[in-house]
N, CA and C atoms of all chains as a GROMACS GRO file, in nm:
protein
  609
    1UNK      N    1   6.939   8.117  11.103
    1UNK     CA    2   7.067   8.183  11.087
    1UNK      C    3   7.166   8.084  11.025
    2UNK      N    4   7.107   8.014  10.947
    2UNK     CA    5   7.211   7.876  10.909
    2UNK      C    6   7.267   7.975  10.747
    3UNK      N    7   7.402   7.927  10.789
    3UNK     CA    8   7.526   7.956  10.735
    3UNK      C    9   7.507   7.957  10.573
    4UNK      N   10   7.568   7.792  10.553
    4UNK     CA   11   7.549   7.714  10.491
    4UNK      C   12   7.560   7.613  10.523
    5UNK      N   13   7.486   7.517  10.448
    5UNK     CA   14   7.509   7.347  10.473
    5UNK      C   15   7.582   7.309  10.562
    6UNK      N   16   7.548   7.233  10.667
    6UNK     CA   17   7.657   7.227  10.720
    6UNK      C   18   7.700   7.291  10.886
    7UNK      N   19   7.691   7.448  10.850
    7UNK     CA   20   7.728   7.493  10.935
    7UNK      C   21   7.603   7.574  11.026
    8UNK      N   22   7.628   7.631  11.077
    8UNK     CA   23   7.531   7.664  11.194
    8UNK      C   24   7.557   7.823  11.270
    9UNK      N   25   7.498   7.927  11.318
    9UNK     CA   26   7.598   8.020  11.369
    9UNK      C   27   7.557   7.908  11.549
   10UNK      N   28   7.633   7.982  11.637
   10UNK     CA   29   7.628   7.966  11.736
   10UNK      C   30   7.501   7.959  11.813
   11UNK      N   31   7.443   8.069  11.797
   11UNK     CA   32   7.296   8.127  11.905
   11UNK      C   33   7.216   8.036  11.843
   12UNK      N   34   7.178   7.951  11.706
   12UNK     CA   35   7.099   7.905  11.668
   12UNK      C   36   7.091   7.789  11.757
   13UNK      N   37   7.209   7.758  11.796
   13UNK     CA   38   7.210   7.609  11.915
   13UNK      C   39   7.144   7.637  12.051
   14UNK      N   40   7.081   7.754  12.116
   14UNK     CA   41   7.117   7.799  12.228
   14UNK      C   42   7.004   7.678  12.244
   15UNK      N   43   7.016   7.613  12.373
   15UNK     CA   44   6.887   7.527  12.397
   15UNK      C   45   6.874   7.394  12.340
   16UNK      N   46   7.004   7.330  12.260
   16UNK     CA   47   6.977   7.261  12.163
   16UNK      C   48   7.101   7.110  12.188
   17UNK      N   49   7.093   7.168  12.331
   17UNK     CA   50   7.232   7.050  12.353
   17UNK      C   51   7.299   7.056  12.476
   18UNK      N   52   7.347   7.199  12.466
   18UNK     CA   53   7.438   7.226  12.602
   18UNK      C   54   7.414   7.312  12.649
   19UNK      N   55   7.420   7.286  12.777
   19UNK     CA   56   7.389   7.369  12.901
   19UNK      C   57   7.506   7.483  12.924
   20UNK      N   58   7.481   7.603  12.915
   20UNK     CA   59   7.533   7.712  12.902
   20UNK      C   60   7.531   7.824  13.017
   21UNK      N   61   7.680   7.804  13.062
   21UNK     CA   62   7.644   7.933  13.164
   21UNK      C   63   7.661   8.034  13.127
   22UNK      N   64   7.577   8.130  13.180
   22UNK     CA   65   7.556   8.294  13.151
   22UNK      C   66   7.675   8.366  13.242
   23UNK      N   67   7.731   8.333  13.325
   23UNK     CA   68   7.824   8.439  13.426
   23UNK      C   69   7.921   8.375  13.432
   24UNK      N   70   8.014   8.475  13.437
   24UNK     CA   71   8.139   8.429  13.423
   24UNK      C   72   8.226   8.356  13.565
   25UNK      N   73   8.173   8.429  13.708
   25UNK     CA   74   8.257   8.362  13.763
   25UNK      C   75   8.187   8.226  13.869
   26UNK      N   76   8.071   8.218  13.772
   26UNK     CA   77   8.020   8.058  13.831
   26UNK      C   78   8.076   7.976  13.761
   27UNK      N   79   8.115   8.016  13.639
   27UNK     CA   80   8.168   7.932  13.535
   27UNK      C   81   8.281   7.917  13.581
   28UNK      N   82   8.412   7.987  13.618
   28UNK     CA   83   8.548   7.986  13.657
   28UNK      C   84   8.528   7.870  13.762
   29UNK      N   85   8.457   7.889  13.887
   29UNK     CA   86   8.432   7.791  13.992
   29UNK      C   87   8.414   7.703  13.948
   30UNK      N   88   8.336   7.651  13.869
   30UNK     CA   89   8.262   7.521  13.877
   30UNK      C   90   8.393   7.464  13.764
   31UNK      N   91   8.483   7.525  13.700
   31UNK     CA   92   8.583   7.485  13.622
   31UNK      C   93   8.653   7.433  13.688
   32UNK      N   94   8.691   7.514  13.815
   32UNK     CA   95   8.821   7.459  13.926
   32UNK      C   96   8.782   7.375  14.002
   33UNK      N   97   8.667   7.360  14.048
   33UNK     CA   98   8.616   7.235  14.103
   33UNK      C   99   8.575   7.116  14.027
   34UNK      N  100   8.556   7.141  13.895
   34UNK     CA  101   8.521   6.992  13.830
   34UNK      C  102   8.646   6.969  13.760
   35UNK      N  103   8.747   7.031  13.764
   35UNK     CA  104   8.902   7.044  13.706
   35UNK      C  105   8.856   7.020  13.554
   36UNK      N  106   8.792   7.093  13.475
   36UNK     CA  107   8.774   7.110  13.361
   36UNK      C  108   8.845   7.216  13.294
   37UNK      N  109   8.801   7.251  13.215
   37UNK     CA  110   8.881   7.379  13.132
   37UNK      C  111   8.726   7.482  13.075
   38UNK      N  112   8.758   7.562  13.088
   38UNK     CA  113   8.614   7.678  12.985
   38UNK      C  114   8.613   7.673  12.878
   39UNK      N  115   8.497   7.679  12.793
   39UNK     CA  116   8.465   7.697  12.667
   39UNK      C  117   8.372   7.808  12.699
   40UNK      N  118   8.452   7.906  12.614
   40UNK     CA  119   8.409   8.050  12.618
   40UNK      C  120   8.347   8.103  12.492
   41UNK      N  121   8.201   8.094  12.468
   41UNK     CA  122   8.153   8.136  12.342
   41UNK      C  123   8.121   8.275  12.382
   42UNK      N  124   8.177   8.378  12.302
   42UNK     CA  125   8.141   8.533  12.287
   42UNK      C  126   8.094   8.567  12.192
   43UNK      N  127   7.929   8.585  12.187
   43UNK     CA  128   7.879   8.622  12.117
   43UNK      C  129   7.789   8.737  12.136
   44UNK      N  130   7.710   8.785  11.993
   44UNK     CA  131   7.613   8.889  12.070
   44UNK      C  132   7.457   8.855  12.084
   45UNK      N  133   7.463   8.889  12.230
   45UNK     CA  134   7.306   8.895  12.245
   45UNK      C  135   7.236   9.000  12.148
   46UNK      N  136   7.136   8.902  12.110
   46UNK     CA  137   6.983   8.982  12.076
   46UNK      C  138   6.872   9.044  12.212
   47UNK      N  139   7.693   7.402  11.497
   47UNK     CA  140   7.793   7.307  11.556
   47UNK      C  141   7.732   7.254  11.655
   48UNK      N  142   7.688   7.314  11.784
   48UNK     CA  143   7.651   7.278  11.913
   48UNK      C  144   7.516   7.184  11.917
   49UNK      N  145   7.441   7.173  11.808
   49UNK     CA  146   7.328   7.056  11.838
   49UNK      C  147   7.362   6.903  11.804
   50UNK      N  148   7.489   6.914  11.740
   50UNK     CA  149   7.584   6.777  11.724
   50UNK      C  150   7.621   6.695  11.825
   51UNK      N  151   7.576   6.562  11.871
   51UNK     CA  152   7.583   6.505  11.981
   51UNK      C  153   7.726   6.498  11.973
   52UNK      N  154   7.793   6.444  11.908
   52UNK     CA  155   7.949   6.440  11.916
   52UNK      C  156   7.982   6.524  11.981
   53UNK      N  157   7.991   6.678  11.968
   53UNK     CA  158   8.055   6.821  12.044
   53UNK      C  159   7.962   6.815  12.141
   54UNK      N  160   7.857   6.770  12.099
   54UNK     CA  161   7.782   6.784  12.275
   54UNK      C  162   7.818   6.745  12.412
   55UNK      N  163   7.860   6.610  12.336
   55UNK     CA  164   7.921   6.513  12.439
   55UNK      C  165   8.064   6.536  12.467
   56UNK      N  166   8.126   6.600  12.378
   56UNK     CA  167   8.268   6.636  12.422
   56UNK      C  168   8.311   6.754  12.506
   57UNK      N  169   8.223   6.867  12.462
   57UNK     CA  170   8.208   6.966  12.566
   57UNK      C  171   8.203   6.908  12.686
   58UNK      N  172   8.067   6.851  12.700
   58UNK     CA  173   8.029   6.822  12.866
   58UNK      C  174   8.156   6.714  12.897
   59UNK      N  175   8.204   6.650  12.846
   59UNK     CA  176   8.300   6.559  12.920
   59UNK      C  177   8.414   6.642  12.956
   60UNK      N  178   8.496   6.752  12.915
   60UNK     CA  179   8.609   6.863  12.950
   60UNK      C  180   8.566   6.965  12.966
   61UNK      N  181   8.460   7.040  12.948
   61UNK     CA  182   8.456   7.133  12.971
   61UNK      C  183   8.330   7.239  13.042
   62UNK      N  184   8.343   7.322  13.050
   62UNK     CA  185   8.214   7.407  13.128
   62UNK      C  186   8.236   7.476  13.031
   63UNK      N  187   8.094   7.529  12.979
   63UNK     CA  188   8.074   7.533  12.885
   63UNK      C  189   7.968   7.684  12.901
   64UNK      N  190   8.061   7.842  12.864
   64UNK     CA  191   8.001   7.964  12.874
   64UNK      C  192   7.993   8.061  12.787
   65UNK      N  193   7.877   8.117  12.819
   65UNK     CA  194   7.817   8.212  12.683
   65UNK      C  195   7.840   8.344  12.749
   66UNK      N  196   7.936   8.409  12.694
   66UNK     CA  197   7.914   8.590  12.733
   66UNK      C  198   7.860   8.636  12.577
   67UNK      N  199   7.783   8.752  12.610
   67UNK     CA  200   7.798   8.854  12.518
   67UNK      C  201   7.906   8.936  12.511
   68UNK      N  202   7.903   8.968  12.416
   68UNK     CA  203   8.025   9.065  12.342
   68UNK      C  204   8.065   9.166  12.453
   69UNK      N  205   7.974   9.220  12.470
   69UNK     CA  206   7.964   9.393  12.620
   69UNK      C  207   7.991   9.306  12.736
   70UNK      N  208   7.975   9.180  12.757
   70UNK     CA  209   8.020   9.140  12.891
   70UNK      C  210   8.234   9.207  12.931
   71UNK      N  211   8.181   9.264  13.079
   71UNK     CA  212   8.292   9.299  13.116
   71UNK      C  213   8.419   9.196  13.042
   72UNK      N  214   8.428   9.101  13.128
   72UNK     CA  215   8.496   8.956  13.099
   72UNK      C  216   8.582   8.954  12.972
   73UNK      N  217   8.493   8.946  12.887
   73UNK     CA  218   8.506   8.970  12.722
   73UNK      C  219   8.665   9.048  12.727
   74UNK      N  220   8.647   9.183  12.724
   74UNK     CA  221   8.723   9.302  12.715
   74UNK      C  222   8.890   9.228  12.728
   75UNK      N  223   8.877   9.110  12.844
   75UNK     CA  224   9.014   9.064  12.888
   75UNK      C  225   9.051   8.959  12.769
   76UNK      N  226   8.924   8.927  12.700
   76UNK     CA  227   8.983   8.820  12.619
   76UNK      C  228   9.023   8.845  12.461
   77UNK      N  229   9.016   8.979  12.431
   77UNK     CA  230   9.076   9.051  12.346
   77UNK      C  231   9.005   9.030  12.172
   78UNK      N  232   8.857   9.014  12.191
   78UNK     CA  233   8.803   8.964  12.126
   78UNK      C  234   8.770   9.053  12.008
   79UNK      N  235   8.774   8.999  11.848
   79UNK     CA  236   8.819   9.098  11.748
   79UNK      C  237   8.694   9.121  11.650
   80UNK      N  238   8.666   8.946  11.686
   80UNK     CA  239   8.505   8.927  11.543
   80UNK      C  240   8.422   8.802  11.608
   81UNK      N  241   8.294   8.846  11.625
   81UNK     CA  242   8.206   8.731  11.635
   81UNK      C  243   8.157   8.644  11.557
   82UNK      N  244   8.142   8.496  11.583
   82UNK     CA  245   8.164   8.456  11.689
   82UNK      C  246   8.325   8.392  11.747
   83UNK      N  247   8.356   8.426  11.868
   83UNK     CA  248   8.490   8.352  11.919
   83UNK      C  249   8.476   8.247  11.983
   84UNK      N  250   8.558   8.162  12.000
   84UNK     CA  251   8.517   8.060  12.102
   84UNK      C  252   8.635   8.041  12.159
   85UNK      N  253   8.674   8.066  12.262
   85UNK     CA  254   8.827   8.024  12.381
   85UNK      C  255   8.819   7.942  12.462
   86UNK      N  256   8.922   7.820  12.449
   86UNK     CA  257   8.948   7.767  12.497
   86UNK      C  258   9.014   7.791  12.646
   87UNK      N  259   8.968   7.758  12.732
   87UNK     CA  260   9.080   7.842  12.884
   87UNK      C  261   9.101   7.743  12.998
   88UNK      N  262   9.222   7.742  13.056
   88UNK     CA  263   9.184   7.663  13.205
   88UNK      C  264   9.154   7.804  13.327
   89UNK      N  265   9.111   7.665  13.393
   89UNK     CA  266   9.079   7.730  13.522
   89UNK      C  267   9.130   7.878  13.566
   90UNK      N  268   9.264   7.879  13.521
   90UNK     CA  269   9.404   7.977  13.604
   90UNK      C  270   9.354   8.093  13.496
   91UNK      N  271   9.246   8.050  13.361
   91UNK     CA  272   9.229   8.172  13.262
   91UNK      C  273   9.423   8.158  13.137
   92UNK      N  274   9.476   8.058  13.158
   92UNK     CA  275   9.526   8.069  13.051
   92UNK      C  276   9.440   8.028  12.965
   93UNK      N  277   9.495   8.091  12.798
   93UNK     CA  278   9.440   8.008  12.703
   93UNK      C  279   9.549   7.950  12.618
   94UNK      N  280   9.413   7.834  12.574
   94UNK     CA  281   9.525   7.733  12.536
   94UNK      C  282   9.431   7.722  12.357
   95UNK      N  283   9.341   7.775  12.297
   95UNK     CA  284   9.277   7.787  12.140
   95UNK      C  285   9.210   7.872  12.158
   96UNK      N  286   9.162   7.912  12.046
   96UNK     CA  287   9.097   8.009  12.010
   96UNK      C  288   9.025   7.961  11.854
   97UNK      N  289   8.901   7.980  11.878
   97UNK     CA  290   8.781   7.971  11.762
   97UNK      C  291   8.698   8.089  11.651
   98UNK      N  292   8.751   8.121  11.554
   98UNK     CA  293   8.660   8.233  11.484
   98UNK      C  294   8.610   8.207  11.422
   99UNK      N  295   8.463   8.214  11.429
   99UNK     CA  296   8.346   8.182  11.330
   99UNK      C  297   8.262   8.057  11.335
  100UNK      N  298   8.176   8.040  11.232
  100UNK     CA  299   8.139   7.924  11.276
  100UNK      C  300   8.205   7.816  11.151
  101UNK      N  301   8.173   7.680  11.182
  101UNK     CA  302   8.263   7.553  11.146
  101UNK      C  303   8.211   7.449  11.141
  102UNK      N  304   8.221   7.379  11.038
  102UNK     CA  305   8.152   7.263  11.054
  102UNK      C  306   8.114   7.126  11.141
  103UNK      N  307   8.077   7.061  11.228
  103UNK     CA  308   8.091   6.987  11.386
  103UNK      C  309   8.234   6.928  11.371
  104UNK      N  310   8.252   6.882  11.267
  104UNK     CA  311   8.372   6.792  11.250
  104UNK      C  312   8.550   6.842  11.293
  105UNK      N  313   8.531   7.000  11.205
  105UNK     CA  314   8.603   7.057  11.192
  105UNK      C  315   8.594   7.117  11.393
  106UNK      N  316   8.524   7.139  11.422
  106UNK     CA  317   8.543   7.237  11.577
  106UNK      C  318   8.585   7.087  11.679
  107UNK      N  319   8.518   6.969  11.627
  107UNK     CA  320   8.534   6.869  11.752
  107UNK      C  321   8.713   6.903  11.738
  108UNK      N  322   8.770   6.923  11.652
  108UNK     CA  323   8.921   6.893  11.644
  108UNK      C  324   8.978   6.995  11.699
  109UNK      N  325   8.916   7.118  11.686
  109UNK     CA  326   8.988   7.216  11.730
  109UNK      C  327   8.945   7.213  11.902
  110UNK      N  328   8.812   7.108  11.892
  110UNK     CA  329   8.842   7.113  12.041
  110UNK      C  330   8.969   7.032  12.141
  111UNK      N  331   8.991   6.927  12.049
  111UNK     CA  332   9.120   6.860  12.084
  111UNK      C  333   9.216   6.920  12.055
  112UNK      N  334   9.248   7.009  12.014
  112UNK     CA  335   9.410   7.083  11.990
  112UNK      C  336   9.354   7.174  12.123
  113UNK      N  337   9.251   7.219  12.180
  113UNK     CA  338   9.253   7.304  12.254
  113UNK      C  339   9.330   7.211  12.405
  114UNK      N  340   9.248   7.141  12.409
  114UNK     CA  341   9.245   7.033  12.542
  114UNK      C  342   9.350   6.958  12.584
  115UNK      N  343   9.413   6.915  12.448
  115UNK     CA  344   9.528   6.839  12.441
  115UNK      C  345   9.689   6.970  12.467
  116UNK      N  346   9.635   7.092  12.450
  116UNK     CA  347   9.754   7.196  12.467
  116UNK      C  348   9.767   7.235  12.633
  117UNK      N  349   9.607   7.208  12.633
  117UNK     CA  350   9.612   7.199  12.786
  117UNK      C  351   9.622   7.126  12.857
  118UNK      N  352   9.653   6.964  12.817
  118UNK     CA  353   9.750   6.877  12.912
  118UNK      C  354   9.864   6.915  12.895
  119UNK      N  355   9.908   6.925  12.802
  119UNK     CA  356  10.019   6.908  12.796
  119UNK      C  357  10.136   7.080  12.858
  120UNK      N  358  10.036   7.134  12.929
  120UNK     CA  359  10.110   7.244  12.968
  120UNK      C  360  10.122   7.231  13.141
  121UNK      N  361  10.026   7.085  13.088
  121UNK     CA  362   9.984   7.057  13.286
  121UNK      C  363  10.114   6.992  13.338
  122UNK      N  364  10.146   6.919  13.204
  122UNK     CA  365  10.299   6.878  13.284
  122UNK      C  366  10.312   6.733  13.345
  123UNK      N  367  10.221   6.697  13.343
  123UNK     CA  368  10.239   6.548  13.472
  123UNK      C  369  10.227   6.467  13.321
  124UNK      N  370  10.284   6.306  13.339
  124UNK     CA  371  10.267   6.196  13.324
  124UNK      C  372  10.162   6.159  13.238
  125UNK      N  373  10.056   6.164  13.290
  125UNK     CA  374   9.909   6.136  13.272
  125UNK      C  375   9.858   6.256  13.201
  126UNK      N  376   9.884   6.378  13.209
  126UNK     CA  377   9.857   6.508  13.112
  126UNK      C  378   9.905   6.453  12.977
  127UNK      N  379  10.035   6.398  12.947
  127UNK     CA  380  10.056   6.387  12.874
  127UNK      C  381  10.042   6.264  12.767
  128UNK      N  382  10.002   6.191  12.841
  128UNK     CA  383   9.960   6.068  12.768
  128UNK      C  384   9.795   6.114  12.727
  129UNK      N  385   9.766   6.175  12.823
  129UNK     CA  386   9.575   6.210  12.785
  129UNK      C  387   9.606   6.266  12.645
  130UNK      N  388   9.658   6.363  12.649
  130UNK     CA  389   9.693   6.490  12.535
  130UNK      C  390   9.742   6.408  12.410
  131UNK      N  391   9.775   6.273  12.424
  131UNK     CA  392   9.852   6.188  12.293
  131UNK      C  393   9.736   6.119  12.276
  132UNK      N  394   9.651   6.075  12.311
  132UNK     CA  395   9.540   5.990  12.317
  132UNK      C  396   9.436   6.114  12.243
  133UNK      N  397   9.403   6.260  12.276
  133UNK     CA  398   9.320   6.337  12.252
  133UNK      C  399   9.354   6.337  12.109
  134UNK      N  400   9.440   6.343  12.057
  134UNK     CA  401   9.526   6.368  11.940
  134UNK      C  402   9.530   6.271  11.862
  135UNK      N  403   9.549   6.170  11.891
  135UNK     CA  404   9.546   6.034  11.783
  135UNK      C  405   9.430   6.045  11.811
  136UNK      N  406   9.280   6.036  11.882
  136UNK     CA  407   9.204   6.004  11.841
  136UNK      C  408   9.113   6.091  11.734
  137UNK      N  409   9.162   6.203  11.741
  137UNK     CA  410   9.144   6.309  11.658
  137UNK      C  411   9.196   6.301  11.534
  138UNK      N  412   9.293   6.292  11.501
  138UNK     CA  413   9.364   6.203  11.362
  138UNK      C  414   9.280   6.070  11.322
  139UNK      N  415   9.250   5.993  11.418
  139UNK     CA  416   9.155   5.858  11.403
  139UNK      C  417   9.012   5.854  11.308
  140UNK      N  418   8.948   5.984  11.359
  140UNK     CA  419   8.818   6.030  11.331
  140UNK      C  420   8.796   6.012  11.154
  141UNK      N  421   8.916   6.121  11.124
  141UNK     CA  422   8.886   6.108  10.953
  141UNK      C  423   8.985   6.079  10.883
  142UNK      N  424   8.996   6.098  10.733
  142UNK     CA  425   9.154   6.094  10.642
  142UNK      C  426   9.203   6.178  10.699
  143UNK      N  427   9.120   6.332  10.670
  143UNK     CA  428   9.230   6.467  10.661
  143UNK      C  429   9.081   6.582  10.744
  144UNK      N  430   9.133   6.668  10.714
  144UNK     CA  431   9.092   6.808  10.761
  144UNK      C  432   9.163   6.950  10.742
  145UNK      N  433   9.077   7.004  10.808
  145UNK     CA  434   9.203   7.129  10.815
  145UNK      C  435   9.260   7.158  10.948
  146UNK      N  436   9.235   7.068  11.054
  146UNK     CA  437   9.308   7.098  11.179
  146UNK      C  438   9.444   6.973  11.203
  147UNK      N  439   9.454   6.884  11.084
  147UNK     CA  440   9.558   6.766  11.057
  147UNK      C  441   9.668   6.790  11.083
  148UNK      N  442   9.680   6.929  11.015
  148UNK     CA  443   9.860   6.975  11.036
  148UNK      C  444   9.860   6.994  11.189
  149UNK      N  445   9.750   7.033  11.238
  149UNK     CA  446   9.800   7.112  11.353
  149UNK      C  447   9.782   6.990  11.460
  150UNK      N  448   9.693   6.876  11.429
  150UNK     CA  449   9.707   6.795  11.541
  150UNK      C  450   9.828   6.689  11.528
  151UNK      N  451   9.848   6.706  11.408
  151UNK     CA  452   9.988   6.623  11.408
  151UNK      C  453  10.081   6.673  11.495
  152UNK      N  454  10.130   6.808  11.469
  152UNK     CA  455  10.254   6.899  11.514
  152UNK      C  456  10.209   6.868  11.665
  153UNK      N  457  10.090   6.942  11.746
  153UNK     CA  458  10.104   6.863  11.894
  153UNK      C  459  10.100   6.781  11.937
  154UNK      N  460  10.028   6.647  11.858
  154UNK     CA  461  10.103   6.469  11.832
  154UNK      C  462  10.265   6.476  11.905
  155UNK      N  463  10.324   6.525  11.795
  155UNK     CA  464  10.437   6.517  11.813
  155UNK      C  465  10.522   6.542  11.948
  156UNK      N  466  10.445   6.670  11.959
  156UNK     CA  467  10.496   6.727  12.124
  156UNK      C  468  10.453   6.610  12.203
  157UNK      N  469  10.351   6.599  12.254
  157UNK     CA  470  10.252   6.511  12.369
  157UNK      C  471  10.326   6.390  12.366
  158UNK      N  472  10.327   6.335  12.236
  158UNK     CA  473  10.422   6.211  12.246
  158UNK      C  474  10.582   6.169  12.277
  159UNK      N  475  10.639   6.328  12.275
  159UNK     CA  476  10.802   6.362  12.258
  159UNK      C  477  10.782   6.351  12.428
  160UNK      N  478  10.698   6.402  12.525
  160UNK     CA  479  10.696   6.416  12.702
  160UNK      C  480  10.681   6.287  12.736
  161UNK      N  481  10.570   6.238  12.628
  161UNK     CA  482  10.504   6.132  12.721
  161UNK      C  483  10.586   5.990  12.715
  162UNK      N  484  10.721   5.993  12.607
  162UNK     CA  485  10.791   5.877  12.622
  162UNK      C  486  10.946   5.931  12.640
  163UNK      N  487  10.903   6.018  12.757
  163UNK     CA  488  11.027   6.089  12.860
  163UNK      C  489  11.167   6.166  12.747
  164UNK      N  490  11.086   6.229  12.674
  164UNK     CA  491  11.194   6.372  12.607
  164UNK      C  492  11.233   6.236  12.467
  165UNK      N  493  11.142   6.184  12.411
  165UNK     CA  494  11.221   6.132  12.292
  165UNK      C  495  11.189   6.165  12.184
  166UNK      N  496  11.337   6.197  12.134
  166UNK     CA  497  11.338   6.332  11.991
  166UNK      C  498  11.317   6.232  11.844
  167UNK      N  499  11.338   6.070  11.917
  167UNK     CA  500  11.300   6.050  11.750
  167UNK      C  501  11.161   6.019  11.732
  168UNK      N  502  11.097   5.965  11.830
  168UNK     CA  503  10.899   5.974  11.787
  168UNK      C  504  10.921   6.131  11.713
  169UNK      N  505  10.905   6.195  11.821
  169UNK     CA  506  10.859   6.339  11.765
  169UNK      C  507  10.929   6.364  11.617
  170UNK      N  508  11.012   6.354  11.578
  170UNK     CA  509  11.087   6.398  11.483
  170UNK      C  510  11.015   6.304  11.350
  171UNK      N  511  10.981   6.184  11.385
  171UNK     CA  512  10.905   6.090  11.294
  171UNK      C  513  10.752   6.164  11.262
  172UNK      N  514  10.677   6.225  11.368
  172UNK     CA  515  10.559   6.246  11.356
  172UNK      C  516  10.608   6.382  11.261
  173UNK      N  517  10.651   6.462  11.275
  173UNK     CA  518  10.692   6.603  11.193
  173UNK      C  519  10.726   6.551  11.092
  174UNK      N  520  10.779   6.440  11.058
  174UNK     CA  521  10.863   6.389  10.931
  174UNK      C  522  10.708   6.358  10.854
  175UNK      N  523  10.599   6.316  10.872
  175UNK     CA  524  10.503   6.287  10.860
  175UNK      C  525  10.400   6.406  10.825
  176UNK      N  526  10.460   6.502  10.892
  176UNK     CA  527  10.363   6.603  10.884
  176UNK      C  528  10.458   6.687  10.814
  177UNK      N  529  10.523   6.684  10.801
  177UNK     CA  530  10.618   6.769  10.618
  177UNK      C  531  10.589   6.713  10.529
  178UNK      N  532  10.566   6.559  10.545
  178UNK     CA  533  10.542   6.497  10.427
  178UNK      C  534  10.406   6.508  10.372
  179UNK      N  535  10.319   6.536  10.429
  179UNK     CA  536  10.170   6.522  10.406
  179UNK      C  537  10.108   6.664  10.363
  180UNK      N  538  10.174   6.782  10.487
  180UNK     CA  539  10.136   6.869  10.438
  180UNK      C  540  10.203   6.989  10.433
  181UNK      N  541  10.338   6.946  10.344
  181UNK     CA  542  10.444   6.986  10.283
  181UNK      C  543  10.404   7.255  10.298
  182UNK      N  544  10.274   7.228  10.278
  182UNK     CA  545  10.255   7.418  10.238
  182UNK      C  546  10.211   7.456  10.377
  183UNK      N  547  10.180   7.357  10.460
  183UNK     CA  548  10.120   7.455  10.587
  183UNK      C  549  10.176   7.484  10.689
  184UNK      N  550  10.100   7.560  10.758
  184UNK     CA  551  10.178   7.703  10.842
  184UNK      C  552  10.219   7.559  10.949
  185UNK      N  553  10.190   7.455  11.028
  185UNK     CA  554  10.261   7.406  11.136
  185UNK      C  555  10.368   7.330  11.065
  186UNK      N  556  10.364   7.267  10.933
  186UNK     CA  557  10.456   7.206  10.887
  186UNK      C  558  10.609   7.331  10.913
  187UNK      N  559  10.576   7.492  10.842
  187UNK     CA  560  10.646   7.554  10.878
  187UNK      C  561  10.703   7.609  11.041
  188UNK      N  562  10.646   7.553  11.116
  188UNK     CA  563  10.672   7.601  11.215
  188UNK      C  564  10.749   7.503  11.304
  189UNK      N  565  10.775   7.393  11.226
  189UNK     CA  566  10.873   7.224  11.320
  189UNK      C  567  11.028   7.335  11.296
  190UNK      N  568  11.040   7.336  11.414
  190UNK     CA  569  11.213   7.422  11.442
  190UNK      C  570  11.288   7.412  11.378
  191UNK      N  571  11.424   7.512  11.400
  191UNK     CA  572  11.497   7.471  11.252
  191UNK      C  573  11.609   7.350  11.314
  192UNK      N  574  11.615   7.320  11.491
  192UNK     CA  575  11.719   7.198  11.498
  192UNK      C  576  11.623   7.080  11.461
  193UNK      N  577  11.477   7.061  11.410
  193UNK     CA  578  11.495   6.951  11.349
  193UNK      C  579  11.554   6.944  11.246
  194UNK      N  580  11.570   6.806  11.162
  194UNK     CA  581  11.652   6.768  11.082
  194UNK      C  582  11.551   6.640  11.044
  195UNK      N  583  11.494   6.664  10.909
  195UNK     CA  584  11.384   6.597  10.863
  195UNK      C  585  11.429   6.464  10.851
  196UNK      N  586  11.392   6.341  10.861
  196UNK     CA  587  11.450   6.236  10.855
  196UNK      C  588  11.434   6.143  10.718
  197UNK      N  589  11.488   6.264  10.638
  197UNK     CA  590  11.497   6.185  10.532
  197UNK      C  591  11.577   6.089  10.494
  198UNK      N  592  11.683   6.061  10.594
  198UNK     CA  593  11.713   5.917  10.575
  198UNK      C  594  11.663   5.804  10.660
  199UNK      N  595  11.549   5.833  10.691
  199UNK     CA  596  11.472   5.720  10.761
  199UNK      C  597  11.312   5.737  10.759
  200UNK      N  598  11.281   5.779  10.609
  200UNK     CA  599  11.105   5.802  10.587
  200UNK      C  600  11.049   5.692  10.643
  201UNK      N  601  10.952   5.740  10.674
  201UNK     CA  602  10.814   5.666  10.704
  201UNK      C  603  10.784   5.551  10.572
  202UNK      N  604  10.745   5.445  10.636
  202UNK     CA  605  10.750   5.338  10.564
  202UNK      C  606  10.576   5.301  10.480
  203UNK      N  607  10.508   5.404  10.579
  203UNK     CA  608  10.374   5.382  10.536
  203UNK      C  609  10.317   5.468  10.408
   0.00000   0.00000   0.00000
């Protein structure tokens, strides 16, 4: 799914680096407890 | 973007890092228009950036610092704000230019205006800097109208 040069879409990374949570409010928790912030990728599943 | 150790490593150092699909309930709240998005959020669910499409590693590491750095600096403390000046120069550090330059300058400016207790002439120097450089873009347009460009005291560099 590569773009161009360079670029990448998203899903092509899945597995490829970062650990990704699937649900949203494990993600909220584990935000407020590790006092981080979310990175919210919305994309579409295949 | 995401197999780039750089964003790899920057994610995991700020952030938790989540994948919804589009149909996820969740989604619906975040008002999402075209895939792919990427939002920046704290904890409380403000947001503090927003990502459309995909981008080259270079280009997103920055927008991950305008995200992060908006979110110290809304945190308010001391230390928010010096992080958020540090996120930012080092983001400026990285390359010449980009396309997120204007915009990390302009919150440069802020982060640094808190973090040396409300002072209007850093900030007003960093905007003076960022009119000067990138005289057509939308944050250059957006430095308020009580600044007052310091054109009698340009930047020497």
């Amino acid at each position: 799914v590569r773009l161009k040069e360079g670029k990448m879409a998203a899903s092509e990374a899945e597995d490829q680096g970062i650990s990704w949570e699937h649900e949203w409010e494990g993600a909220a928790r584990r935000a407020r407890n590790e006092r981080k912030l979310l990175l919210v990728d919305v994309e579409k599943d295949n | 973007v995401y197999p780039d150790s750089a964003v790899t490593a920057t994610v995991h150092a700020a952030f938790v890092p989540v994948r919804l699909d589009y149909r996820d309930p969740k989604v619906r709240e975040l008002n999402v228009a075209w895939l792919p998005t990427v939002v920046i959020l704290d904890p409380r669910g403000n947001e503090h950036a927003r990502h459309v499409n995909a981008s080259p590693p270079e280009d997103f590491l920055d927008f991950l610092a305008v995200g992060e750095a908006h979110a110290r600096i809304k945190e308010g403390r001391a230390a928010s704000h010096a992080r958020a000046e540090t996120i930012l120069q080092e983001a400026l550090d990285r390359r010449d230019d980009g396309p997120f330059h204007p915009e990390l300058f302009y919150w440069l400016a802020i982060a640094g205006y808190f973090r040396r207790d409300q002072d209007g002439e850093y900030r007003d120097r960093v905007w003076t800097e960022l009119r000067r450089r990138y005289p057509d873009s939308l944050w250059a347009h957006r430095v308020p109208e009580y600044f007052t460009d310091a054109a009698s005291n340009p930047p020497t560099d």
